[in-house]
LOVO-750229 format. One line per 4 residues: number of its first residue (from 1); their letters; for each residue x, y, z of N, C-alpha, C. Coordinates in steps of 0.001 Angstrom, whole numbers. Example, Ala and Ser with C-alpha at 12.3 -4.5 7.8 and 13.67 -1.06 7.14 Angstrom:
# residues 2
1> AS> 13190/-5690/7800/12300/-4500/7800/13200/-3300/7800  12850/-2250/7080/13670/-1060/7140/12900/30/7870
This chain:
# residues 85
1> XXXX> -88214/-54374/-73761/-88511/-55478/-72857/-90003/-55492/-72553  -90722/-56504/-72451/-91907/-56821/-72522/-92040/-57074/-70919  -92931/-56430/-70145/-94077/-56397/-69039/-94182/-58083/-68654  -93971/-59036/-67374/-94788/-59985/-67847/-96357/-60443/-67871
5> XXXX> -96773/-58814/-66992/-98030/-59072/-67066/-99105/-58647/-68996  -98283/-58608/-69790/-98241/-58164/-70989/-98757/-58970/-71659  -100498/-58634/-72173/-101068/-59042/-73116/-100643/-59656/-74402  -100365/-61022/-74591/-99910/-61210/-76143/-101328/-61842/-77620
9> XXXX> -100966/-61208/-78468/-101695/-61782/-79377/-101535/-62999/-80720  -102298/-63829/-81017/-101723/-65015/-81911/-103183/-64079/-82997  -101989/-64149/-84243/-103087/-63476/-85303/-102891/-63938/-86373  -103678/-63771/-87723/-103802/-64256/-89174/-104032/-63319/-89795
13> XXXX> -102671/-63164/-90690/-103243/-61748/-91985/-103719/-62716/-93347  -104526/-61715/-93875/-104852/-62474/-95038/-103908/-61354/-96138  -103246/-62145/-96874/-102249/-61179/-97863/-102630/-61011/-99011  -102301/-59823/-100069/-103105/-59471/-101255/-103167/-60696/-102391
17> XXXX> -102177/-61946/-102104/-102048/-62647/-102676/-103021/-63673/-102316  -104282/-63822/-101849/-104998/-64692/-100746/-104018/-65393/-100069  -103189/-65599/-99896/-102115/-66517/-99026/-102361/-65770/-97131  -102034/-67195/-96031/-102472/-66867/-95276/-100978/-66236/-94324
21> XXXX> -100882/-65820/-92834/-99546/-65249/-92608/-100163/-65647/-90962  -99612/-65832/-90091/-99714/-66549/-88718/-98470/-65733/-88330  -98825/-64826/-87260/-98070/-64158/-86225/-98524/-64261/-84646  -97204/-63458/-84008/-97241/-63059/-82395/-97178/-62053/-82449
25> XXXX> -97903/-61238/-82151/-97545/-59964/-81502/-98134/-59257/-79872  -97388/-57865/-79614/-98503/-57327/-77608/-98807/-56431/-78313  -98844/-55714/-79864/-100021/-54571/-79958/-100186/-54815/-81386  -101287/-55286/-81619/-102091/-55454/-83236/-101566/-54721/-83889
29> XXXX> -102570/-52996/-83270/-102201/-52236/-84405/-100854/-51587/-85306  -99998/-52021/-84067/-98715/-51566/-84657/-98388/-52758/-85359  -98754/-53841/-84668/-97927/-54667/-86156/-98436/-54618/-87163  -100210/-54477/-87227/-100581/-54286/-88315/-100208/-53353/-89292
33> XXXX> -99956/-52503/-89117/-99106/-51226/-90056/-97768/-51883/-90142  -96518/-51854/-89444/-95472/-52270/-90155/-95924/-52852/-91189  -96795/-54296/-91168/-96882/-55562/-92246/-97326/-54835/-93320  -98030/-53688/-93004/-98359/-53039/-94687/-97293/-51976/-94642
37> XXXX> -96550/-51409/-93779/-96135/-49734/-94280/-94593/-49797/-93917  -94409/-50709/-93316/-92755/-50920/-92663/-91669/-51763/-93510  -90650/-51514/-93325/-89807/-52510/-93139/-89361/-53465/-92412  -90068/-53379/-91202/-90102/-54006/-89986/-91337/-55154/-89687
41> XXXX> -92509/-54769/-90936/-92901/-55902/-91236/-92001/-57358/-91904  -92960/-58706/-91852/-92439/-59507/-91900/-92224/-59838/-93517  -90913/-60225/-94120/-90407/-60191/-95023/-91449/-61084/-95717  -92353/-62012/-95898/-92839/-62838/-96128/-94421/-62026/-96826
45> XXXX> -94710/-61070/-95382/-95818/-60083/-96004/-95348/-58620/-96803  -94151/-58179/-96789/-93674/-57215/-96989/-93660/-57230/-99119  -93756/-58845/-98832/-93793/-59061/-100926/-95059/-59625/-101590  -96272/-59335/-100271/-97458/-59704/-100779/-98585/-58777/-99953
49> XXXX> -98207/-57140/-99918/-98907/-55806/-99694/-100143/-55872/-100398  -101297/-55817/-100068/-101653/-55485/-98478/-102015/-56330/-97897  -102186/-56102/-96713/-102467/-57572/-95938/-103538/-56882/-94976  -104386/-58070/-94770/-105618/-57586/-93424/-105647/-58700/-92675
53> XXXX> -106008/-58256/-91312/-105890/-58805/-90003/-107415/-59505/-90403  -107593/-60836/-89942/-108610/-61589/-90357/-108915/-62305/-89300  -108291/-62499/-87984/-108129/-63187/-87027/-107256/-62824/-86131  -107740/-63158/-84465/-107005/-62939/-83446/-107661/-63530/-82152
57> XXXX> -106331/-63637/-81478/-106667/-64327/-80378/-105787/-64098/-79553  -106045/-63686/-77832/-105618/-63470/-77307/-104628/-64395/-76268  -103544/-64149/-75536/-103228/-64925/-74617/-102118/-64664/-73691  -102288/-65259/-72786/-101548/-64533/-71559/-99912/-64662/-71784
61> XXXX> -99399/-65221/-72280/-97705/-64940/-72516/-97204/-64985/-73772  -95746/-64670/-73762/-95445/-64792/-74976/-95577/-66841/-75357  -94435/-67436/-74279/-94312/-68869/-74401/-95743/-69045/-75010  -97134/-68971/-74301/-98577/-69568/-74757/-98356/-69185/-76370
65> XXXX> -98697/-67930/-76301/-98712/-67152/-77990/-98147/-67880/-78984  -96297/-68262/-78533/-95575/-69339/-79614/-95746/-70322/-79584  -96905/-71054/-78757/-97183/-72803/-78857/-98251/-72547/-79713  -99927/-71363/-79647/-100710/-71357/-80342/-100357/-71137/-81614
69> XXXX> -99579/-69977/-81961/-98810/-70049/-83118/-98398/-71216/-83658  -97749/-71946/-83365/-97052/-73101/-83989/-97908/-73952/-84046  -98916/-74102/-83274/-100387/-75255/-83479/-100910/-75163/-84805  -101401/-73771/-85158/-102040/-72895/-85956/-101354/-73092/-87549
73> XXXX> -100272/-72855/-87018/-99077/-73199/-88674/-99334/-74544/-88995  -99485/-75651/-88114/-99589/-76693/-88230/-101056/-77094/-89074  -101850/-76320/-89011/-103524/-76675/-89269/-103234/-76167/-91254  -104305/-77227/-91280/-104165/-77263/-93118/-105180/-75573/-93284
77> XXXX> -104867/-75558/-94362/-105639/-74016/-94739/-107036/-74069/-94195  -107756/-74796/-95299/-109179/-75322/-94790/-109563/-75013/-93297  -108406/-75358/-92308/-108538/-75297/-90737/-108505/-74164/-90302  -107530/-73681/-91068/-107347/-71841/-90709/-108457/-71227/-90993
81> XXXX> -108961/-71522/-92115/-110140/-70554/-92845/-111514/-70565/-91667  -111693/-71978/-91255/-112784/-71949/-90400/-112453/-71451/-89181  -111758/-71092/-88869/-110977/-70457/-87726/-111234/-68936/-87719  -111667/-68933/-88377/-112244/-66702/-88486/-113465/-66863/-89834
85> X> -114202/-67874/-90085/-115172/-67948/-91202/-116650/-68538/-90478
């Protein structure tokens, strides 16, 4: 169970495949390892190892986190790229 005073993060892996990956997570570094070392990474990055954190952004809830998220999915690549370039 998540704190609600609990830091959330909206992030972008870049995957070995250049393809881009848009997550939520409350601690980077652990998600960052599952997505390369877990099974508990996301099935999507789990078939395009390794992946690097290329972007992040912080925000105060989860609800915020899954609207920026879903904004973010929405933006053409091009949009993403300038978004951490």
């Amino acid at each position: 169970m998540h704190r609600p005073d609990e830091q959330w993060w909206v992030y972008i892996l870049r995957c070995a495949d250049g393809s881009l990956y848009t997550g939520i997570c409350t601690d980077l570094e652990r998600r960052l390892h599952e997505h390369n070392h877990s099974a508990k990474g996301a099935r999507y990055t789990r078939a395009r190892r390794p992946v690097a954190l290329v972007y992040q952004e912080p925000q105060t809830s989860r609800s915020m986190a899954s609207q920026r998220e879903a904004a973010i999915k929405k933006l053409r690549r091009e949009q993403k790229l300038a978004l951490f370039s």
